[in-house]
C-alpha positions as CSV (number, residue, x, y, z in Angstrom):
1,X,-61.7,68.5,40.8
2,X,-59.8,68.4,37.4
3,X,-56.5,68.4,39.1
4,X,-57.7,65.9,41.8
5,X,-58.6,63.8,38.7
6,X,-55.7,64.0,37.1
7,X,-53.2,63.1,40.2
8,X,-55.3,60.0,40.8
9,X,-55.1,58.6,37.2
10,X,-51.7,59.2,37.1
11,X,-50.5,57.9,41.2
12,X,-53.2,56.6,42.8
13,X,-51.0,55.4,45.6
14,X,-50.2,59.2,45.7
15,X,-54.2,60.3,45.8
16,X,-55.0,57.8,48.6
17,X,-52.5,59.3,50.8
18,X,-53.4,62.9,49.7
19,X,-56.6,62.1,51.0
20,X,-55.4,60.9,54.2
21,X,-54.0,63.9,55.0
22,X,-56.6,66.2,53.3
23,X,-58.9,64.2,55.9
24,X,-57.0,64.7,58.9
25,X,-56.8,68.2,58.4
26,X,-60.9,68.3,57.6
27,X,-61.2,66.6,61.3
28,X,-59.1,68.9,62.8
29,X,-60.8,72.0,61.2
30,X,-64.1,70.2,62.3
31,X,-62.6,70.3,66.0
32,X,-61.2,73.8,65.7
33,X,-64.5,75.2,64.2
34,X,-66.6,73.5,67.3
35,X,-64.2,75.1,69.6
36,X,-63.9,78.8,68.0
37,X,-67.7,78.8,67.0
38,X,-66.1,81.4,64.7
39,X,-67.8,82.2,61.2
40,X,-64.3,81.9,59.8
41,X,-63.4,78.7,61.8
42,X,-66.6,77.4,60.2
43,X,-66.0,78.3,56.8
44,X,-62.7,76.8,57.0
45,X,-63.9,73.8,58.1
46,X,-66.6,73.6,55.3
47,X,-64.0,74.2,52.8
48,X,-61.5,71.5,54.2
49,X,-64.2,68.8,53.9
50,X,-65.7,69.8,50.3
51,X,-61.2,69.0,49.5
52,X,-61.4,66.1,51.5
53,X,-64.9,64.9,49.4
54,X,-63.8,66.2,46.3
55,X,-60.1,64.1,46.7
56,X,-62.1,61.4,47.3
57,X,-64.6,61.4,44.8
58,X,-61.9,62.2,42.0
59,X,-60.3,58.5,42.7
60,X,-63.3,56.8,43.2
61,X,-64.0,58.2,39.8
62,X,-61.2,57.2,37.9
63,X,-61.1,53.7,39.8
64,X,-64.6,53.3,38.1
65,X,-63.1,54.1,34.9
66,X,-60.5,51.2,35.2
C-alpha cells in the first residue's frame, strides 16, 4: 500500500493507468479462476483483486488529501 501511495502522490496520471491494467488483469484472473476451479487459480485471483483494490484505494486516498 505504501508504494501504491507513494506512486499516486507523485503521478497520478501514472496510478490511474496502473490501475487499469492492474484491473484487467484481476478480470482476467477472475475468468481464469472460474474456468480452472483450481485452489491456485483461485488464489491468484484473490490476490490480483486485493492489488487492484489496494491501487485504487491508495489514489483515492491521496486525492482526499489534496
Amino acid at each position: 500500500m505504501k508504494t501504491y501511495r507513494r506512486l499516486a502522490a507523485m503521478d497520478p496520471p501514472a496510478m490511474r493507468s496502473l490501475i487499469v491494467e492492474l484491473m484487467r488483469l484481476s478480470d482476467e484472473s477472475s475468468a481464469s479462476a472460474m474456468e480452472q476451479g483450481s485452489p491456485e487459480a483461485a488464489a491468484r485471483a484473490g490476490r490480483d483483486a486485493r492489488r487492484a483494490a489496494a491501487a485504487q484505494a491508495a489514489l483515492a486516498a491521496v486525492e482526499a488529501e489534496v
